[in-house]
C-alpha positions in Angstrom: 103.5 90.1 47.1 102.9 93.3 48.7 98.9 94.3 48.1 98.2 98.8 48.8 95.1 100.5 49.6 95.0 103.8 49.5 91.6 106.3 51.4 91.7 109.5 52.1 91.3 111.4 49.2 88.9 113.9 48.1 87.8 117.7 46.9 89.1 120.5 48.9 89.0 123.9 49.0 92.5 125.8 48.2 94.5 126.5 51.5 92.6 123.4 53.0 94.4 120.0 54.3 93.8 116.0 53.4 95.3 113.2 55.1 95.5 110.4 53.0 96.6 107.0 54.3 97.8 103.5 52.8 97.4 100.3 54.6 99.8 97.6 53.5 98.9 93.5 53.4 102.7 92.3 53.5 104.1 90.0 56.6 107.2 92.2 57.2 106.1 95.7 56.4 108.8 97.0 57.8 111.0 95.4 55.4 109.9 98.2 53.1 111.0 101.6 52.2 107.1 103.4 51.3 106.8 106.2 48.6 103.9 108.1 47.7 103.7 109.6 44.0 101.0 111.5 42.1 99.8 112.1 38.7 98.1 114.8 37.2 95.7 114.9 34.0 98.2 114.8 31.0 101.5 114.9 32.6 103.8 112.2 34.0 103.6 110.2 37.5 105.7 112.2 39.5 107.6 111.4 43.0 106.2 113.0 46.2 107.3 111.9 49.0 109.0 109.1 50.7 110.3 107.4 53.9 112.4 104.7 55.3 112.1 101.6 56.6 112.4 102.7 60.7 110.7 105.8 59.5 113.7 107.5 60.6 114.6 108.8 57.0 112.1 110.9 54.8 112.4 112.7 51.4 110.1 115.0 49.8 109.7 117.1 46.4 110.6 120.6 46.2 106.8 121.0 45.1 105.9 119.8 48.5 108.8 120.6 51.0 107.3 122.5 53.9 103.5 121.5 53.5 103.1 117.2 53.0 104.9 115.2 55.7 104.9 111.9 55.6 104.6 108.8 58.1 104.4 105.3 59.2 103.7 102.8 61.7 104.9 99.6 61.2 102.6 97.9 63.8 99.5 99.1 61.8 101.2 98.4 58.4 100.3 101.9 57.6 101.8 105.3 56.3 100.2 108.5 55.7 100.5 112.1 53.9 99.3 114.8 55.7 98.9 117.8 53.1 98.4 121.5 54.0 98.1 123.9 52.2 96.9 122.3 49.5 96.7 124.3 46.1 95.5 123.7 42.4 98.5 122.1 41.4 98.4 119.3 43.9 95.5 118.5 42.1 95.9 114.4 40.9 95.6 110.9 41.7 97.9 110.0 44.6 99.8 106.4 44.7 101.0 104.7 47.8 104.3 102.5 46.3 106.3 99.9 48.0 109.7 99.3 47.3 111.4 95.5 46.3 112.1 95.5 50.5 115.3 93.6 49.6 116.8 96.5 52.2 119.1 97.4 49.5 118.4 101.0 49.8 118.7 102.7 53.0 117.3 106.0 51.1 114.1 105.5 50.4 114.2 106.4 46.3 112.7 109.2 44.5 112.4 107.9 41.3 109.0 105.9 40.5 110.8 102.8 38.6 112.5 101.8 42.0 108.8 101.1 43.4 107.4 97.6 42.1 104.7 97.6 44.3 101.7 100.2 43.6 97.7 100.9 44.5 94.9 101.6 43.2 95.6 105.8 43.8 92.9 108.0 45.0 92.2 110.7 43.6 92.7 115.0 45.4 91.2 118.0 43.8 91.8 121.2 44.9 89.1 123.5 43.8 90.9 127.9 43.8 
């Protein structure tokens, strides 16, 4: 069982950064490829970002590509998003997501069904 806090969130200004982080309770964190997703009011949970198990592989959205980078350390059972640049449309609440860590993927997945393994979210509003 893998257990996700998420902290970080909060309200921003437009053009302003957040770095939100998600600490993992899981023996072998490493064992796990990490994702973070978001959703917004009315529309569907959506993939963000994502990053292997080494850390050595990371994917992002085109929404995102060039402003969120994500990261990990597997001695702290963390990751994190930093996100610059931040605008209205980033605006939602952000899930940390954990993979099966069955190492059957070495490409950490886009897609939101490949992630058993979810918090609680918090939550990013960017005020224009």
């Amino acid at each position: 069982q893998v257990q996700l806090v998420e902290s970080g969130g909060g309200l921003v200004q437009a053009g302003g950064s957040l770095r939100l982080s998600c600490a993992a309770s899981v023996r072998t964190f490493s064992r796990y490829n990490m994702g973070w997703l978001r959703q917004a009011p009315g529309k569907e949970r959506e993939f963000v970002a994502a990053i292997s198990r080494s850390g050595g592989t990371t994917s992002y959205s085109d929404s995102v590509k060039g402003r969120f980078t994500m990261s990990r350390d597997n001695a702290q059972s963390t990751v994190a998003l930093q996100m610059n640049s931040l605008n209205s449309e980033d605006t939602a609440l952000y899930y940390c997501a954990a993979d099966s860590g069955l190492g059957i993927r070495l490409v950490p997945s886009t897609s939101a069904s490949s992630y058993p393994y979810w918090g609680q979210g918090t939550q990013v509003t960017v005020s224009s």
